[in-house]
Residue frames as a rotation matrix with the C-alpha (Angstrom) as fourth column:
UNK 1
-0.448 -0.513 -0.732 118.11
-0.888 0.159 0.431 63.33
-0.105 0.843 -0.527 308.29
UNK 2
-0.962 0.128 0.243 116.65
0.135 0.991 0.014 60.12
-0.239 0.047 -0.970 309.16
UNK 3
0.047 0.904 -0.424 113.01
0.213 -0.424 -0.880 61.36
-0.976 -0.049 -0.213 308.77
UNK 4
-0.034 -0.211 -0.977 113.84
-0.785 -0.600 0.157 62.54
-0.619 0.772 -0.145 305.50
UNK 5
-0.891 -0.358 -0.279 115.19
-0.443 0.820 0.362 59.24
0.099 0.447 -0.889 304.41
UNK 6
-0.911 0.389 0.135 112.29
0.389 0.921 -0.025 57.54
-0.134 0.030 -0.991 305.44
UNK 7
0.092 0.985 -0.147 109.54
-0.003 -0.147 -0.989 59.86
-0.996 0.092 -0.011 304.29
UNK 8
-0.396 -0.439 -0.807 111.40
-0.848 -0.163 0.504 59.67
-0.353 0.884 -0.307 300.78
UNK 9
-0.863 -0.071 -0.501 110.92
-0.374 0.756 0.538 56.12
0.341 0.651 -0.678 300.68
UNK 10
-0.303 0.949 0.084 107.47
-0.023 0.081 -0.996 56.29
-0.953 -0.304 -0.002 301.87
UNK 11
0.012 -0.013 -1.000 107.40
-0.733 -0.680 0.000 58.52
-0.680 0.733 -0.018 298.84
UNK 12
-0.555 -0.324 -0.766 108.84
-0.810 0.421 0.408 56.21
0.191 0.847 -0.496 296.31
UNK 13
-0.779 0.354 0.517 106.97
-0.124 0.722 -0.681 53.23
-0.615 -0.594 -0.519 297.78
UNK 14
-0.343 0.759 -0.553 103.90
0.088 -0.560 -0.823 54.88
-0.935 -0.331 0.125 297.20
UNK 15
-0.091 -0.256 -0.962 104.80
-0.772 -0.593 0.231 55.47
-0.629 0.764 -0.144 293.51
UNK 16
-0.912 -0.409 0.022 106.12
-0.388 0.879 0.276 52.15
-0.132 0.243 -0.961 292.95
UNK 17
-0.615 0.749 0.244 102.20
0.472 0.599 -0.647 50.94
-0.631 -0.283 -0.722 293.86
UNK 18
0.250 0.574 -0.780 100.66
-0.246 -0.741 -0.624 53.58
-0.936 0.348 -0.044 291.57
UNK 19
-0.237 -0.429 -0.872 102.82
-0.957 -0.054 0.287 53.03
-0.170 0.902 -0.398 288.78
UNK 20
-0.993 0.019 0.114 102.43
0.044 0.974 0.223 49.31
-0.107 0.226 -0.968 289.09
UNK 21
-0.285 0.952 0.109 98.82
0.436 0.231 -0.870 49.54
-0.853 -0.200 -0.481 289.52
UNK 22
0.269 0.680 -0.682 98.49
-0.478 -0.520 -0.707 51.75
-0.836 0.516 0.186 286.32
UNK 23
-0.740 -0.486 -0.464 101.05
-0.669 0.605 0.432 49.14
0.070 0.630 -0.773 284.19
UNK 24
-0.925 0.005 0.380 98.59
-0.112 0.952 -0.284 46.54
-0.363 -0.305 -0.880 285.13
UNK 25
0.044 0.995 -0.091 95.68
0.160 -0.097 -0.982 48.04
-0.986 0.029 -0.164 284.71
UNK 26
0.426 0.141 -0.893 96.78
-0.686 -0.593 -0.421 48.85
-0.589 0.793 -0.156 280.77
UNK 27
-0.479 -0.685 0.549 98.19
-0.309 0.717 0.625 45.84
-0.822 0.130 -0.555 280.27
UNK 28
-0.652 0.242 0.718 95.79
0.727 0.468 0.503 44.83
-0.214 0.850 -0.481 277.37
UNK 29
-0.799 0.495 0.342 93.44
0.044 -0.519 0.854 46.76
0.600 0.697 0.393 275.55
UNK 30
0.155 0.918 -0.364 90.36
0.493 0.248 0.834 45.93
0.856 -0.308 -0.415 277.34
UNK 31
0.257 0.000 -0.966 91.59
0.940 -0.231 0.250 46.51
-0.223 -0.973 -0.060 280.79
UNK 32
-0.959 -0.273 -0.072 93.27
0.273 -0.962 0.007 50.02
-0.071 -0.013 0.997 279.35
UNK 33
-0.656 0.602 0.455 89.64
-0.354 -0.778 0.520 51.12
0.667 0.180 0.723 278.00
UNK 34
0.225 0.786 -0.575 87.47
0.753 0.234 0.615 50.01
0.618 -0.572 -0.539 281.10
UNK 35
-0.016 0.205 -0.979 89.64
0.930 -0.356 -0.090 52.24
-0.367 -0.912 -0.185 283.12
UNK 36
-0.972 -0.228 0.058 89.40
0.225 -0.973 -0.047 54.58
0.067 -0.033 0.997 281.10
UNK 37
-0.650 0.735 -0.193 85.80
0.276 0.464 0.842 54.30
0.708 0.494 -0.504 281.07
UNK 38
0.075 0.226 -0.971 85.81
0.928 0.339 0.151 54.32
0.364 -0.913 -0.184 284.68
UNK 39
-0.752 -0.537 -0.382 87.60
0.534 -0.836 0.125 57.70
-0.387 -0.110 0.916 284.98
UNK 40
-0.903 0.420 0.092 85.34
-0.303 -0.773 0.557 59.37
0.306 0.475 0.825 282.79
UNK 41
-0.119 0.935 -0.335 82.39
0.573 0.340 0.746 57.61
0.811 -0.103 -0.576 283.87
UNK 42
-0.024 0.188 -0.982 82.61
1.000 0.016 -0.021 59.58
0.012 -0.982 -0.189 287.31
UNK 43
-0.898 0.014 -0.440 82.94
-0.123 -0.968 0.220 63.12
-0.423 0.252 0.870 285.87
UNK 44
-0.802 0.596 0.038 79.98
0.180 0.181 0.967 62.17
0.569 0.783 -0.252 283.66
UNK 45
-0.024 0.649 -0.761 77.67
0.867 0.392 0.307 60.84
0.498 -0.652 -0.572 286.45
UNK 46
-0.308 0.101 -0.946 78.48
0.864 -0.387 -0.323 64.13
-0.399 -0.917 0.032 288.35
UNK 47
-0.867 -0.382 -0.320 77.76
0.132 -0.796 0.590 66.42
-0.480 0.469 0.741 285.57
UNK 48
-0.703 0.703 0.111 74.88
-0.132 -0.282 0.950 65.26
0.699 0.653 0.291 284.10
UNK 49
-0.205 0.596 -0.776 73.15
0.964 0.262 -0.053 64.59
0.172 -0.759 -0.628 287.60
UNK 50
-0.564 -0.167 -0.809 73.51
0.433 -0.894 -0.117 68.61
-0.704 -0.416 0.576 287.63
UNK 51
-0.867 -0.025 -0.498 72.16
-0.194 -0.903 0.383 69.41
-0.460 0.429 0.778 284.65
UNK 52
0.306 0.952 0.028 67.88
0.557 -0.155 -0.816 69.77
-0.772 0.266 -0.577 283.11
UNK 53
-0.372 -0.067 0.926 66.68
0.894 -0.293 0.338 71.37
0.249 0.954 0.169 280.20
UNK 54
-0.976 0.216 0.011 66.70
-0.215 -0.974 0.072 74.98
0.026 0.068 0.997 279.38
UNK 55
-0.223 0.937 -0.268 62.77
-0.197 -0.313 -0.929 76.25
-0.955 -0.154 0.254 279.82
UNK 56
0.059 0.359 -0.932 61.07
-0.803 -0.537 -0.258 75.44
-0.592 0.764 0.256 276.83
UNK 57
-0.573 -0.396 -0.718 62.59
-0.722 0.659 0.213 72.05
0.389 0.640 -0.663 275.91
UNK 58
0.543 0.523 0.657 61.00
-0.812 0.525 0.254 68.80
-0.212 -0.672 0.710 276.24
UNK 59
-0.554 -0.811 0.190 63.16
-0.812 0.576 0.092 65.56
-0.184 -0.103 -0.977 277.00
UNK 60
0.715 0.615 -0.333 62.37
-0.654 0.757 -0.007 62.27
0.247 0.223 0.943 275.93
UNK 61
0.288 -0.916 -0.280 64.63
-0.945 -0.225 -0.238 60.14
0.155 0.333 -0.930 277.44
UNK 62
-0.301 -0.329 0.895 66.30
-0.575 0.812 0.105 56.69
-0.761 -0.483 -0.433 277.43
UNK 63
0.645 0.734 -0.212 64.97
-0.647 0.378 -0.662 55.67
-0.406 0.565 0.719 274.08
UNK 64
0.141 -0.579 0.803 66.40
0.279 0.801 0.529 52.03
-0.950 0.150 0.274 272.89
UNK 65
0.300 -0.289 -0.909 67.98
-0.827 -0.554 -0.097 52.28
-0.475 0.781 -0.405 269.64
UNK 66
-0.273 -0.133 -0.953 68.72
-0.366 0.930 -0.025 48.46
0.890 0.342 -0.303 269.79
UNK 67
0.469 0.464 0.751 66.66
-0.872 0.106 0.479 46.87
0.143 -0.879 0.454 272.22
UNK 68
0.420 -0.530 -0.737 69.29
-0.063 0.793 -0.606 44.66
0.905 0.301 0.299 273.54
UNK 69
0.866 0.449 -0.219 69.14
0.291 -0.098 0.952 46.12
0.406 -0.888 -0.215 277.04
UNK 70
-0.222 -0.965 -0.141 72.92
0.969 -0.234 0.074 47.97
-0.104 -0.121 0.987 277.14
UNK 71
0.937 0.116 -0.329 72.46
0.090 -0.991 -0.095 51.83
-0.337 0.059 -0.940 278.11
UNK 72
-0.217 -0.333 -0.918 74.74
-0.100 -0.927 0.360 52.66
-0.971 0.170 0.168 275.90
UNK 73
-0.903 0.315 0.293 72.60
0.316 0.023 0.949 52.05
0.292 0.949 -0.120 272.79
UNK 74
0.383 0.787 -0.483 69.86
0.864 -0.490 -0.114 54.75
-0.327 -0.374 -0.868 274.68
UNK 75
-0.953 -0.241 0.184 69.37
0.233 -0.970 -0.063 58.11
0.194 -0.018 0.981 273.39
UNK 76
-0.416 0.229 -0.880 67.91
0.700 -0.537 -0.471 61.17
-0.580 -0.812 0.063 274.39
UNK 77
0.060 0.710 0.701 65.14
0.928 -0.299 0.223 63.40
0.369 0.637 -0.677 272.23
UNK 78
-0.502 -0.285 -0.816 65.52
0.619 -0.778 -0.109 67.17
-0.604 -0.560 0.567 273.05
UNK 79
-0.529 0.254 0.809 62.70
0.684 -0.436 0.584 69.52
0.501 0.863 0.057 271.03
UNK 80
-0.877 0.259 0.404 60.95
-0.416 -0.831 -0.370 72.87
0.240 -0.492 0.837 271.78
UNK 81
-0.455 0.890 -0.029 57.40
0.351 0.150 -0.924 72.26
-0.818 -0.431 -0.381 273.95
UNK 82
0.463 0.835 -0.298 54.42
-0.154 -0.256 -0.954 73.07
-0.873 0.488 0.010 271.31
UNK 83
-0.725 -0.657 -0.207 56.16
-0.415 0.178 0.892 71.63
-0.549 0.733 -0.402 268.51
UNK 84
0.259 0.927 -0.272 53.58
-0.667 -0.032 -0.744 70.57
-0.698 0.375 0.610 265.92
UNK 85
0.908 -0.127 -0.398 55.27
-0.317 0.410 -0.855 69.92
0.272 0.903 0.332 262.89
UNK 86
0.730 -0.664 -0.159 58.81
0.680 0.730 0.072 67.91
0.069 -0.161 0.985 262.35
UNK 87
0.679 -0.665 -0.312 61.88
-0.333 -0.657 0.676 69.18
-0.654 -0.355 -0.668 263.60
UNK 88
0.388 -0.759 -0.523 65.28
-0.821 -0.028 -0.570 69.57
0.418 0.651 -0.634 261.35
């Protein structure tokens, strides 16, 4: 019974620090989207580290769209290899 009792309030402890830690972290706008940012930023990183173009494609990537030196105003070109004329 004792064991019980005190892996409960391990338990609830535990929580207590999670929950606080996610109240804090959402406390304002800014701090809510960084972590979400963060979160998704690690699925991202593990997904696209997996994945190349299909045969046939050629990548251009990292092109500045505002050269202001923030990767997330880079994109990425994707057209077929022997492409001549303009793509749609």
């Amino acid at each position: 019974m004792k064991k019980r009792r005190i892996v409960i309030l391990v338990v609830a402890a535990v929580f207590g620090v999670c929950l606080g830690l996610v109240v804090f972290s959402l406390s304002t706008p800014t701090r809510a989207a960084n972590t979400f940012a963060k979160i998704m930023e690690i699925g991202d990183n593990r997904r696209l580290a997996e994945q190349s173009p299909p045969p046939g494609v050629t990548k251009i990537a990292d092109i500045a769209y505002i050269d202001d030196g923030d990767p997330y105003h880079l994109l990425d070109v994707y057209y077929p290899e022997g492409r001549t004329s303009r793509c749609p």
